[in-house]
C-alpha positions as CSV (number, residue, x, y, z in Angstrom):
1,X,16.7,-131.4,-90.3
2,X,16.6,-131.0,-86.2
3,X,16.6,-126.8,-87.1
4,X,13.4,-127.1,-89.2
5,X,11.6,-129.3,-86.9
6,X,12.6,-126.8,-84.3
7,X,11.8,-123.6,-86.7
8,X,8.3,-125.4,-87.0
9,X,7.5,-126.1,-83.5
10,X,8.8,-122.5,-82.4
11,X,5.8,-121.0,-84.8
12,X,3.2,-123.2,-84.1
13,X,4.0,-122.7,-80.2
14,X,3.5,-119.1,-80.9
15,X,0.1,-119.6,-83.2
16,X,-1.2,-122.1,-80.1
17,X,-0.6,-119.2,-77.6
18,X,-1.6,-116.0,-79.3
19,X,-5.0,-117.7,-80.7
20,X,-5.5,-118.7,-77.0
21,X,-5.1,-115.3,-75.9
22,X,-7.5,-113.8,-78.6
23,X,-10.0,-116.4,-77.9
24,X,-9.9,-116.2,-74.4
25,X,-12.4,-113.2,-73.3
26,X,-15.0,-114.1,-76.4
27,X,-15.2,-118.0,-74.9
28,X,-15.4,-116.6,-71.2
29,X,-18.5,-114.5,-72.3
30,X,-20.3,-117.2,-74.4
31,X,-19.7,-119.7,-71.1
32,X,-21.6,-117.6,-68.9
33,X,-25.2,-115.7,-68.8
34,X,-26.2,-112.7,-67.1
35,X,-29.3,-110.8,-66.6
36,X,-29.9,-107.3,-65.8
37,X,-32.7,-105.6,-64.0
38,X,-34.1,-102.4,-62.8
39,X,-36.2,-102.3,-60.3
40,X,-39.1,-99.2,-60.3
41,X,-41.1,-100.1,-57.1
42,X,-40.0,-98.4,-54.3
43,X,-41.2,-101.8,-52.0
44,X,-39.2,-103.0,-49.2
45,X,-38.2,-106.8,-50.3
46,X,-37.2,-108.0,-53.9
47,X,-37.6,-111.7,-54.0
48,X,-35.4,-113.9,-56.9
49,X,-37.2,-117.2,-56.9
50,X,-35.8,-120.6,-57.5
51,X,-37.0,-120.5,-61.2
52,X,-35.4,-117.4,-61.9
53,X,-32.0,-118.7,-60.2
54,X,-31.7,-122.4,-62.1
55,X,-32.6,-120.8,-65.4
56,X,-29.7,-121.1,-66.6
57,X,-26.5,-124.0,-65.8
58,X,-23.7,-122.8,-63.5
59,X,-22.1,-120.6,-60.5
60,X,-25.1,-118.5,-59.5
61,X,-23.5,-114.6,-58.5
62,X,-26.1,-111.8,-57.5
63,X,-24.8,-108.2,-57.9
64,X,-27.1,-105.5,-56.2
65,X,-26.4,-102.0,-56.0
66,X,-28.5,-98.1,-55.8
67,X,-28.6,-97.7,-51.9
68,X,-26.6,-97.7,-49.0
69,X,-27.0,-100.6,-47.2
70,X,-27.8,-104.2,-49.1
71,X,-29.6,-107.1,-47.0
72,X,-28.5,-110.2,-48.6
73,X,-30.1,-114.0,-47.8
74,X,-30.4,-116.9,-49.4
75,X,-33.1,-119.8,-48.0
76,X,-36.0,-122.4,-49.0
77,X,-38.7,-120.2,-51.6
78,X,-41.5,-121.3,-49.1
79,X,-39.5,-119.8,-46.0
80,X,-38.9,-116.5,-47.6
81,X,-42.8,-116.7,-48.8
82,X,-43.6,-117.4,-45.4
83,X,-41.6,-114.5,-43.9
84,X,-42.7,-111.9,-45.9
85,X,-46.3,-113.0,-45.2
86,X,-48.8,-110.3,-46.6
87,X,-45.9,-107.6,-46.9
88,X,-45.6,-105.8,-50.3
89,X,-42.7,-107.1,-52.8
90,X,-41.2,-107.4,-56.3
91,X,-40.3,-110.7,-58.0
92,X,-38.0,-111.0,-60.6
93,X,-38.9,-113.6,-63.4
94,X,-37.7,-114.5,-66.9
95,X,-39.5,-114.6,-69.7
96,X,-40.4,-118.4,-70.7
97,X,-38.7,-118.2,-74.0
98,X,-36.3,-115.5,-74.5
99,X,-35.4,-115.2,-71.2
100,X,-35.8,-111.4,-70.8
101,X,-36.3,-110.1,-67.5
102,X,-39.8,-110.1,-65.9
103,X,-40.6,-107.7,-62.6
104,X,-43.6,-107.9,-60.7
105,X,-44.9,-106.7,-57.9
106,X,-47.4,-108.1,-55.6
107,X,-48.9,-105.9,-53.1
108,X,-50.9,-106.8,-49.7
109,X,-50.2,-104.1,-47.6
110,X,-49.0,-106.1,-44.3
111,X,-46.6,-104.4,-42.0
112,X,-42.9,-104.5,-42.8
113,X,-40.1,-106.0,-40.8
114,X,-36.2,-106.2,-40.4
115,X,-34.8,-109.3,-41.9
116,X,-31.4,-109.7,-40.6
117,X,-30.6,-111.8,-38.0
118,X,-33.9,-114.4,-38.9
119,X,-33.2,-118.2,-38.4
120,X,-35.3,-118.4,-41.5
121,X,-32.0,-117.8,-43.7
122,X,-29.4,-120.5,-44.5
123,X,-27.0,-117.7,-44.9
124,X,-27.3,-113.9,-45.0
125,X,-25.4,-110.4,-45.1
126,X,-25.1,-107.1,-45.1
127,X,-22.8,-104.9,-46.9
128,X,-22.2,-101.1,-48.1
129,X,-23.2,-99.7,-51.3
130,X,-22.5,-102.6,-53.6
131,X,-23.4,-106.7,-53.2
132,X,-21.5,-109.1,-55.2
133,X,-22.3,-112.4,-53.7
134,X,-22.1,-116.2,-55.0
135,X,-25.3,-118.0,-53.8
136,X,-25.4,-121.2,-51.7
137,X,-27.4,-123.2,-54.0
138,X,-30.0,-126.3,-53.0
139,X,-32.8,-127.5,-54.9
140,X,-34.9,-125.2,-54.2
141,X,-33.1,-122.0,-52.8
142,X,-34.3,-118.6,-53.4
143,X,-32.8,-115.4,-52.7
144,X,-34.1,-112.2,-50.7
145,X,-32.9,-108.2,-51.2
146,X,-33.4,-105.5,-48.9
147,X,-32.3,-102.9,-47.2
148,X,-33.1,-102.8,-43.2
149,X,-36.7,-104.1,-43.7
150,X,-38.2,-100.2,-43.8
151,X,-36.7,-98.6,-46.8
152,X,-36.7,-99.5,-50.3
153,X,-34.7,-102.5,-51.6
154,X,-32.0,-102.3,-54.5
155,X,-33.1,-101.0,-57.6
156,X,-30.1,-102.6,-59.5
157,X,-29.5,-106.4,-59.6
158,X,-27.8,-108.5,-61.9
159,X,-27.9,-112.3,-61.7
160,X,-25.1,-113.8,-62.8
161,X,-24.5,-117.8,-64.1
162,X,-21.0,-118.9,-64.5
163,X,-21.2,-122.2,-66.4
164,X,-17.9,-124.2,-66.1
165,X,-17.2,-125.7,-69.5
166,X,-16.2,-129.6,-70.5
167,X,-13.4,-128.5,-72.5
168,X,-11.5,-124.9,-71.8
169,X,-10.1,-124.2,-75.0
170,X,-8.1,-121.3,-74.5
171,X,-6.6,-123.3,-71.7
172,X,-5.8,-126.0,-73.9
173,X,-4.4,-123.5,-76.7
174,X,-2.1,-122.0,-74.0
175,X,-0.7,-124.7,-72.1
176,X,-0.5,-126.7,-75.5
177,X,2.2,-123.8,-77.1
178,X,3.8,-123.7,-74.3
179,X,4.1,-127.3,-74.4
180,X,5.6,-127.1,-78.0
181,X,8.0,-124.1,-77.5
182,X,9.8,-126.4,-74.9
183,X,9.7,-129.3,-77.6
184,X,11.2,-126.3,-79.3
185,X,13.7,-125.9,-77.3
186,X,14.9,-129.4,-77.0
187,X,15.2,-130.0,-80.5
188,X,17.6,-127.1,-81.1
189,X,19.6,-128.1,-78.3
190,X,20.3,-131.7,-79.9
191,X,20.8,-129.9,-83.0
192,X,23.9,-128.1,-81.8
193,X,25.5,-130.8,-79.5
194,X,24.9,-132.7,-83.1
195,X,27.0,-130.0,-84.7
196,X,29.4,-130.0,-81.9
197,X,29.9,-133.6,-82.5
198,X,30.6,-133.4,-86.0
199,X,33.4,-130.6,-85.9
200,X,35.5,-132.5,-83.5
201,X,39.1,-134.7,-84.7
202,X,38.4,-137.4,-87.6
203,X,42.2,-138.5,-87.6
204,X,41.6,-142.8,-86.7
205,X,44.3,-143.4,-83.9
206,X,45.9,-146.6,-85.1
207,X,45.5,-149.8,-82.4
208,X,47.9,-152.4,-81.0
209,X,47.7,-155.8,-82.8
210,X,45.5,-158.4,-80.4
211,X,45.6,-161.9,-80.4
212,X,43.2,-164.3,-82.4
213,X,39.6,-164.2,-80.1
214,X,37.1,-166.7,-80.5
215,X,33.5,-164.9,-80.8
216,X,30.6,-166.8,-80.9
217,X,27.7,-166.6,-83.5
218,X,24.9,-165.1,-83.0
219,X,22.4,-165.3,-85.6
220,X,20.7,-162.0,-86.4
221,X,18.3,-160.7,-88.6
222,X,19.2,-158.7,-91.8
223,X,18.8,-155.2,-91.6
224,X,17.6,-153.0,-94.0
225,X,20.4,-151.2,-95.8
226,X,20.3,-148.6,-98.4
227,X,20.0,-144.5,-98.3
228,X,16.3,-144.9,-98.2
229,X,16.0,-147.7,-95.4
230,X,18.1,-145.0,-93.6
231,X,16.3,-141.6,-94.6
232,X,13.0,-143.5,-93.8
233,X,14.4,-145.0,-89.8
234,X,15.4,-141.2,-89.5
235,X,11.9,-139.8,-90.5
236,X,10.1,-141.8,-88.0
237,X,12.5,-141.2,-85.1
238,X,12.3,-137.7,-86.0
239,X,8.6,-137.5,-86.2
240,X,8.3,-139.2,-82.9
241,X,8.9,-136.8,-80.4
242,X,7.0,-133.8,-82.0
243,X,3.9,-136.0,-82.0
244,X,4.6,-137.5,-78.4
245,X,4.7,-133.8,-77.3
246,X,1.8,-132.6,-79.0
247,X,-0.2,-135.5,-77.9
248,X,0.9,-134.6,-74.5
249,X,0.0,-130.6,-74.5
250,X,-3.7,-131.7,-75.7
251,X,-3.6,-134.3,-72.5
252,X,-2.2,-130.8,-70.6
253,X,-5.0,-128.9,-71.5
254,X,-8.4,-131.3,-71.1
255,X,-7.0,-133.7,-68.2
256,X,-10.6,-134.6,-67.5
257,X,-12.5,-137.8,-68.9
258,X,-15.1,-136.7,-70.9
259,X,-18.6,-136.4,-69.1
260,X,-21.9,-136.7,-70.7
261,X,-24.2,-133.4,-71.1
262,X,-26.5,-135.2,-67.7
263,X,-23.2,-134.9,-65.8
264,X,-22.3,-131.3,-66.5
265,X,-25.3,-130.1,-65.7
266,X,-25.8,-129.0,-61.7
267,X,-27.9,-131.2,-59.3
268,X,-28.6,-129.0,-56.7
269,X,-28.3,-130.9,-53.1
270,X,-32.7,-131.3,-51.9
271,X,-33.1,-130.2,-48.0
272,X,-36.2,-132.3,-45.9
273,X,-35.7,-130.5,-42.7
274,X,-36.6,-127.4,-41.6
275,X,-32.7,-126.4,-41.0
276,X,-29.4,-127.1,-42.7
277,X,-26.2,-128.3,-40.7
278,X,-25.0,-124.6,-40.9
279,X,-28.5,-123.1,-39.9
280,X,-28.4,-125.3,-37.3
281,X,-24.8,-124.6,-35.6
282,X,-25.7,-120.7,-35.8
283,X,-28.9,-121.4,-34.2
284,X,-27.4,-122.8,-31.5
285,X,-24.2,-121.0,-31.6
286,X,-26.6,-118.0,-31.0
287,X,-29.1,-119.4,-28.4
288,X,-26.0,-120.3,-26.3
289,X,-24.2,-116.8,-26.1
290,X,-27.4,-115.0,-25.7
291,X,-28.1,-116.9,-22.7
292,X,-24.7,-116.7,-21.5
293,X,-24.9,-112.9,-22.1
294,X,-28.3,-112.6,-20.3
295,X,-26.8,-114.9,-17.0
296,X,-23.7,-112.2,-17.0
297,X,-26.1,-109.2,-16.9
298,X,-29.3,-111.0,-15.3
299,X,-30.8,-109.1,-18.5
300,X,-34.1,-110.8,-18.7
301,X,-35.2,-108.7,-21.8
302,X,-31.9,-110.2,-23.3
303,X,-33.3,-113.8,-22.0
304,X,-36.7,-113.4,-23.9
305,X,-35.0,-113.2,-26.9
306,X,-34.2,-116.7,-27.0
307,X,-35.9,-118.3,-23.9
308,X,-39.5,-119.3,-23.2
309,X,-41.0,-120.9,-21.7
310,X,-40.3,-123.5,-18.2
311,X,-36.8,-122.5,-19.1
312,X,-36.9,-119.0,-19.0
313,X,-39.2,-119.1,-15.5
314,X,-36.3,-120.9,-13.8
315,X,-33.9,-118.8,-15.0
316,X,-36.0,-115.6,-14.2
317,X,-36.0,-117.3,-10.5
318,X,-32.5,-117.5,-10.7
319,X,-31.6,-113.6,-11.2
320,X,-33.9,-112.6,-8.8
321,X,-32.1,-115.1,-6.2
322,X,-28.7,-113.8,-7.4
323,X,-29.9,-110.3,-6.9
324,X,-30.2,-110.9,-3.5
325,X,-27.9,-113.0,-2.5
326,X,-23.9,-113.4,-3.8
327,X,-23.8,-116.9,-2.7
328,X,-26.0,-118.0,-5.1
329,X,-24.2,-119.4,-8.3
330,X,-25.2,-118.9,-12.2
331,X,-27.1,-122.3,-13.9
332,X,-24.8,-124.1,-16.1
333,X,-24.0,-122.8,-19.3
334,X,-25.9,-123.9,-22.2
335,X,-23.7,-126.0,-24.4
336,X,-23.2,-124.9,-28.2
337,X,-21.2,-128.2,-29.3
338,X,-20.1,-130.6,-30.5
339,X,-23.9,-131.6,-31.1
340,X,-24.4,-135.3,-30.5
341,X,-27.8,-135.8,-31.6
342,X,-29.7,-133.3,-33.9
343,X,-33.8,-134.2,-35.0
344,X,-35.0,-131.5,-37.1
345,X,-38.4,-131.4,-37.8
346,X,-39.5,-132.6,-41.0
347,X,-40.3,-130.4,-43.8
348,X,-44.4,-129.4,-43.2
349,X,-46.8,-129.9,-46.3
350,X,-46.9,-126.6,-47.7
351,X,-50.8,-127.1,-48.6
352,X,-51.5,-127.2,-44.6
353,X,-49.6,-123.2,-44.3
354,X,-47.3,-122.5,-41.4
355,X,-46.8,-125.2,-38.8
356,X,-44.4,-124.1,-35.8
357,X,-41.1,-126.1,-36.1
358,X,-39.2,-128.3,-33.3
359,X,-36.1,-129.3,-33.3
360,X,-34.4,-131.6,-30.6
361,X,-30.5,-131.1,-30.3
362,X,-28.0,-132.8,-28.3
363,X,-24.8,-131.8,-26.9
364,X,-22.5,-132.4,-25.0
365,X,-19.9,-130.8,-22.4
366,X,-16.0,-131.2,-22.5
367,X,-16.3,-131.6,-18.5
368,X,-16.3,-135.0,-17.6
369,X,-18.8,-134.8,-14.5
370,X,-21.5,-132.4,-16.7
371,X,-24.4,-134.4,-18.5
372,X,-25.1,-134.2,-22.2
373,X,-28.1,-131.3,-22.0
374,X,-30.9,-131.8,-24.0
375,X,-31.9,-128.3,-26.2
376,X,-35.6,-128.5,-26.8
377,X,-36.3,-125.5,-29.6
378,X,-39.6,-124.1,-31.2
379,X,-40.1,-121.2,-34.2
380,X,-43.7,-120.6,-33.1
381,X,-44.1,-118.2,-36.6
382,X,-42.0,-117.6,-39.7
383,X,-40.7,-114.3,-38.4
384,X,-39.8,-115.4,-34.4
385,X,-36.6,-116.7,-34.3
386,X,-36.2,-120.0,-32.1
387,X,-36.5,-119.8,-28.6
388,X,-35.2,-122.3,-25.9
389,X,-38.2,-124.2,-24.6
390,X,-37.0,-127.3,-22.9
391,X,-33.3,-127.5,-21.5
392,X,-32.8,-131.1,-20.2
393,X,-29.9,-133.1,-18.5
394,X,-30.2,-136.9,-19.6
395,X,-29.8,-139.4,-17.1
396,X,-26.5,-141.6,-17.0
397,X,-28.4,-144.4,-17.2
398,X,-30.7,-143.7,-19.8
399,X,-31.6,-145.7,-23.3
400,X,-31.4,-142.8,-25.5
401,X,-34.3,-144.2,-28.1
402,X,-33.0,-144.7,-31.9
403,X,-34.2,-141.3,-33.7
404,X,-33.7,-140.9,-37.3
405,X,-30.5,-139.3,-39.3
406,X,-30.5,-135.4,-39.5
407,X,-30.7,-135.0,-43.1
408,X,-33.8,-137.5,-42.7
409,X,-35.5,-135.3,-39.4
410,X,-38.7,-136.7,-37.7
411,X,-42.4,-135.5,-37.8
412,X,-43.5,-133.8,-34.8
413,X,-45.8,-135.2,-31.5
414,X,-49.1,-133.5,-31.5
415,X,-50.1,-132.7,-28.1
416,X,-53.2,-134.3,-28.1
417,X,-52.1,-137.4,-30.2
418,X,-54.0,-140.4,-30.0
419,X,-51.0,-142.2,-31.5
420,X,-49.1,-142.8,-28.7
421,X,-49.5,-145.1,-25.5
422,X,-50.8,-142.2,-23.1
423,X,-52.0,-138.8,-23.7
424,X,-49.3,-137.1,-23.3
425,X,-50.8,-134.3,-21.2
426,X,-51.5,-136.8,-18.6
427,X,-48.3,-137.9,-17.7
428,X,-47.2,-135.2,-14.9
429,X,-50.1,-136.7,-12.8
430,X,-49.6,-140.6,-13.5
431,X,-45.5,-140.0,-13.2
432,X,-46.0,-137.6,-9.8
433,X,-48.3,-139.9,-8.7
434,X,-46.4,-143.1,-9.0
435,X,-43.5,-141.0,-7.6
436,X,-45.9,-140.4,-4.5
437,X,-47.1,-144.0,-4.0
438,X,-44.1,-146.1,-5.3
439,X,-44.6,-149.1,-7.0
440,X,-47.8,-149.5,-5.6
441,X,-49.3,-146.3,-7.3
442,X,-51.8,-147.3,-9.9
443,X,-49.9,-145.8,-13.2
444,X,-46.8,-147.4,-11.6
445,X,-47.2,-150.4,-14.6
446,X,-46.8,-147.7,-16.8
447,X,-43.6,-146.8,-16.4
448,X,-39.6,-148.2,-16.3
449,X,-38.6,-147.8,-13.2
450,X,-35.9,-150.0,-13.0
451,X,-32.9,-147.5,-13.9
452,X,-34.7,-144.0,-13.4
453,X,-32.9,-142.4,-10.9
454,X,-34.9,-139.1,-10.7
455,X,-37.7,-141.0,-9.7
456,X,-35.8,-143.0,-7.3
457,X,-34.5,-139.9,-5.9
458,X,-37.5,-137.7,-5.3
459,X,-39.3,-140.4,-3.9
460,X,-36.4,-140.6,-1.1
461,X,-36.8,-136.8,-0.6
462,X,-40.3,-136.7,-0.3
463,X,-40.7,-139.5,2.8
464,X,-37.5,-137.6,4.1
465,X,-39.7,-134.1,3.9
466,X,-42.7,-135.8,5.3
467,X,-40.6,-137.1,8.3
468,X,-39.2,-133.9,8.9
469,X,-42.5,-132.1,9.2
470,X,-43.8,-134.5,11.4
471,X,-41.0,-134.1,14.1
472,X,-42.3,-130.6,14.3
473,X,-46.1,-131.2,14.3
474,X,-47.0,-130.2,10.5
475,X,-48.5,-132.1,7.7
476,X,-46.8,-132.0,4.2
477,X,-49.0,-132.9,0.7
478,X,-47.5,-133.4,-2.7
479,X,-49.0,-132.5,-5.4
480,X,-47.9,-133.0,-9.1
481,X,-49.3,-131.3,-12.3
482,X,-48.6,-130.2,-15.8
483,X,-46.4,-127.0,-15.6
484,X,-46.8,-125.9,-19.2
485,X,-49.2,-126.5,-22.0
486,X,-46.9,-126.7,-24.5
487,X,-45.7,-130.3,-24.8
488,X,-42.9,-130.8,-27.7
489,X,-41.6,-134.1,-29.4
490,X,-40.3,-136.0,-32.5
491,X,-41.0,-139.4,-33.2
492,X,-38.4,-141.8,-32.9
493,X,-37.3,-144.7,-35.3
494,X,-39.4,-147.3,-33.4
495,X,-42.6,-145.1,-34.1
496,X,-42.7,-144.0,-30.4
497,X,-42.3,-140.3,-29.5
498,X,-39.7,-138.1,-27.6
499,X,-41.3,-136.0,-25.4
500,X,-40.2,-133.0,-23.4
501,X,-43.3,-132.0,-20.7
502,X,-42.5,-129.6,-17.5
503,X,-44.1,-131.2,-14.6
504,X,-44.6,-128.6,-11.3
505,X,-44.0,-130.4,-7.7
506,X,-46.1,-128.4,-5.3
507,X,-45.2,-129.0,-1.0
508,X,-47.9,-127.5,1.2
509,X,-46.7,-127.6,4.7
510,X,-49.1,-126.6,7.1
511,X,-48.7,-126.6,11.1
512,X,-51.1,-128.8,13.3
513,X,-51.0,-126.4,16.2
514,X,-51.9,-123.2,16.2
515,X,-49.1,-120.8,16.8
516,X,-46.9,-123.2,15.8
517,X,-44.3,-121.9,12.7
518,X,-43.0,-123.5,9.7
519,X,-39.3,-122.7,9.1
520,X,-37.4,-123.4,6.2
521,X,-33.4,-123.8,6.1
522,X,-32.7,-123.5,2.4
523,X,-31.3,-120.3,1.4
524,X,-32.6,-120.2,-1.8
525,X,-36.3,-120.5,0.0
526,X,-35.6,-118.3,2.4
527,X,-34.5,-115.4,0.0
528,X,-38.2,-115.5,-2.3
529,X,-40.3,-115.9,1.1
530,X,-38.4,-113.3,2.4
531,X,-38.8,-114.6,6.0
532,X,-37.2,-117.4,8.0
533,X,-40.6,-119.1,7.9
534,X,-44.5,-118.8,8.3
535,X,-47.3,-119.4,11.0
536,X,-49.8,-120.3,8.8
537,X,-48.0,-122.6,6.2
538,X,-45.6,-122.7,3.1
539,X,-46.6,-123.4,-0.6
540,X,-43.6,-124.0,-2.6
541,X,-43.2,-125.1,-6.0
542,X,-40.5,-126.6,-8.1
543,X,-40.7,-126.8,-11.7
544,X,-39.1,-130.1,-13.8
545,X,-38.4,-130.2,-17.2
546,X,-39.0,-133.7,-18.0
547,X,-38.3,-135.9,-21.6
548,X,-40.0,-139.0,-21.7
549,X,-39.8,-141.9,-24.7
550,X,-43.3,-142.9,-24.8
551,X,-44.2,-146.3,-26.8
552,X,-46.4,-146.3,-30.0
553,X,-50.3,-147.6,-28.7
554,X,-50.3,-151.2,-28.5
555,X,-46.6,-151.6,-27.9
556,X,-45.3,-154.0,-25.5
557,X,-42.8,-151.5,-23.5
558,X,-43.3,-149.1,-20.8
559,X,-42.6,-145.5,-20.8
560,X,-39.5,-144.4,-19.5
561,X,-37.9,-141.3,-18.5
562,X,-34.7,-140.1,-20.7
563,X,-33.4,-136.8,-18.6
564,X,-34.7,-134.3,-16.3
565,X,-33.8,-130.9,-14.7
566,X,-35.3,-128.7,-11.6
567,X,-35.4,-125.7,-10.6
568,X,-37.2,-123.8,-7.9
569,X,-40.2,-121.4,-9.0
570,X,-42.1,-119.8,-5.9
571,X,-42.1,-120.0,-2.2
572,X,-45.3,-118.5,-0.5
573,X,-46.6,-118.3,2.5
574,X,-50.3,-119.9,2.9
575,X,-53.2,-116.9,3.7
């Protein structure tokens, strides 16, 4: 009986197998959908919108070939609308019903460009001949062809979708025969060590006589006896480990509990912000080595690439200084990561058109005596990549203000908001002027000035400046004044805004008597004047980039300064 179990097992496990196997590439096909196209136009871009791409459940593959060199990048639908602007393109589309493909062109006739490299892309390549590429999906990702921005896209595309299904029968078919062949194998091994059994010695070796034993009853049940009872216990234990196994290959092949149709189908992750964590890392990933480059060279057209800006005017300073001079050092480095802090921008209205973007980004330095720097970024249009604006140590002593999640990002501070407790283009003259007159100065009210220790500290220096003049018959005037027009910030989580402003010190030192010279005895000074010092006066100017947390209007609290940095701009002599 064990034999034809065995026999029957051995050809169902073969059945099981092969029909997997012939099943296999027809059930592949009929899981998946692709859609060819051939593009005509000779344009420079080929855009596949979001519609085109969730068409269709599944793993979303592009395949591009018919020139040399493939641009490849994925990114939001608006952004790649926004980068291609009024330049001529096709669009692939399906058909609403029968899903055929659809090509269109739409021409404007703006001036091409080169796409790689933009910070517009959530991920992008380039590659030889032939693209095959799986697409980073979000809700609502689009995808952009090209070649290098001049020359026509790929004329060849294929979109592919990949749909994973609930059950994978020819998996379940395979793993299931094997599954029987080794209940195959089992059985015909107790078969034979039954056979064994039965062909061994039958001769009863007779036993020594024991003693009488007393056994105590035990009451049983009756069991069944007769040749059915026994053909019938036989069946069932026979039966039971074919079904056990067969039950377990179908577990084998569909471990998964069943999902409903809502489940299976993809739910693409939504993005608010302007960036994704990735974008974000290769943003500033990029930013830093650029500026690192540029410091290593004093490469200023590297430097513009990235930095504008108070920023890149100190840094400017700084190469000519080092040019003249090997004892003066490099700036810091800018740090890359780990990113404390990041506040994107919030994702504009796309009825108001383009809005430059702002993010604020926080990181931090694995030196112990370095401050966390403050990276304060702008994409002033859709095709500039982001440039370093701001770049900020915060103060030890700080309240960092509470600013919201990064996959939540901020709305931006308008310049000339109303919304907040001080126009914001105001504050280098009430700050520098409450620097100037201490806690007597009329805007002094306005601010915390209990832990700021950049205020604390240039107060110090100025009275020490105006003593020194003095000693050598000169008067010294401090002036204080907005450095740069374009003011940056992201509103915080108690509605108040974080604000990064460039404020310019100006010193004018001029002699009382006539004849009578003004020296200076910083090296740094002495390199841009050129000269030790000047007979008719000095005008020299320091630029700080300043981030303030101003309070919402009406609020009870003052405004307080979160970090600064300085750096010298000019040194003249007065005509």
């Amino acid at each position: 009986m064990r034999f034809v179990i065995a026999t029957v097992l051995l050809a169902a496990s073969a059945i099981s197998v092969l029909l997997g196997f012939a099943i296999r590439e027809p059930f592949a096909q009929q899981s998946g959908h692709k859609v060819d196209f051939q593009v005509t136009s000779a344009y420079s871009y080929v855009v596949i919108p979001n519609s085109t791409l969730k068409a269709f459940d599944g793993e979303i593959s592009i395949q591009a070939s018919g020139i040399d060199e493939i641009f490849y990048a994925d990114a939001r639908e608006q952004d790649i609308q926004d980068w291609i602007g009024v330049s001529n393109y096709v669009r692939l589309n399906l058909k609403p019903k029968t899903f055929d493909p659809d090509i269109t062109t739409v021409t404007s006739g703006g001036l091409d460009s080169d796409p790689a490299g933009s910070d517009m892309w959530r991920s992008q390549l380039t590659v030889r001949n032939k693209l095959i590429n799986v697409v980073n999906m979000f809700d609502d990702t689009a995808v952009l062809l090209a070649s290098n921005g001049f020359s026509r896209a790929p004329d060849k595309i294929s979109i592919i979708w990949d749909a994973k299904p609930l059950i994978n029968w020819p998996q379940v078919l395979i793993y299931g025969g094997l599954c029987l062949l080794l209940a195959a194998i089992i059985m015909n091994y107790l078969a034979f060590r039954n056979i064994r059994k039965l062909r061994g010695p039958r001769r009863r070796i007779p036993k020594s006589p024991t003693g009488p034993r007393y056994r105590r009853k035990i009451r049983k049940e009756v069991p069944v006896r007769g040749r059915r009872a026994v053909g019938k216990s036989n069946r069932r234990r026979f039966m039971a480990a074919p079904v056990g196994i067969i039950s377990l290959a179908l577990l084998a092949g569909c471990s998964a509990p069943a999902a409903t149709p809502e489940e299976i189908k993809p739910k693409y992750e939504s993005v608010n912000v302007v960036v994704t964590d990735s974008q974000l890392q290769r943003i500033v990933g990029d930013i830093a080595s650029t500026v690192k480059d540029a410091d290593n060279a004093r490469d200023e057209k590297v430097l513009v690439t990235r930095v504008d800006g108070t920023a890149l005017q100190i840094r400017k300073v700084q190469y000519v200084l080092q040019s003249k001079s090997k004892k003066i050092p490099k700036l810091p480095d800018i740090v890359a990561n780990p990113i404390t802090v990041a506040l994107p921008m919030e994702l504009p209205d796309p009825a108001l058109g383009w809005q430059p973007r702002t993010i604020m980004v926080v990181t931090k330095s694995e030196s112990t005596t370095s401050a966390p720097q403050m990276l304060v970024l702008q994409q002033q249009t859709p095709r500039d990549n982001y440039k370093l604006w701001y770049l900020i140590d915060l103060l030890p002593a700080a309240n960092f203000p509470k600013v919201a999640a990064q996959a939540a990002g901020a709305l931006s501070v308008e310049a000339d908001t109303e919304y907040l407790v001080t126009p914001l283009k105001s504050l280098p003259f009430k700050y520098g002027n409450t620097i100037n007159k201490g806690a007597l100065g009329k805007y002094a009210n306005e601010f915390d000035l209990t832990s700021d220790e950049f205020y604390a500290a240039l107060s110090e220096s100025q009275i020490a400046q105006k003593a020194d003049v003095e000693k050598v018959s000169a008067t010294i005037q401090f002036q204080h004044a907005l450095g740069n027009p374009n003011i940056l910030g992201m509103l915080t989580v108690e509605s108040g805004g974080l604000v990064a402003i460039a404020m310019n010190d100006t010193s004018v030192i001029r002699p009382k008597v006539r004849g009578a010279a003004v020296s200076v005895t910083q090296l740094d000074q002495k390199l841009l004047l050129n000269a030790p010092g000047s007979a008719t006066g000095l005008k020299i100017v320091y630029s700080n980039m300043l981030l303030f947390y101003v309070p919402v209007a009406g609020s009870a609290e003052k405004i307080r300064l979160v970090g600064a940095s300085q750096g010298l701009l000019s040194v003249r002599s007065i005509n």
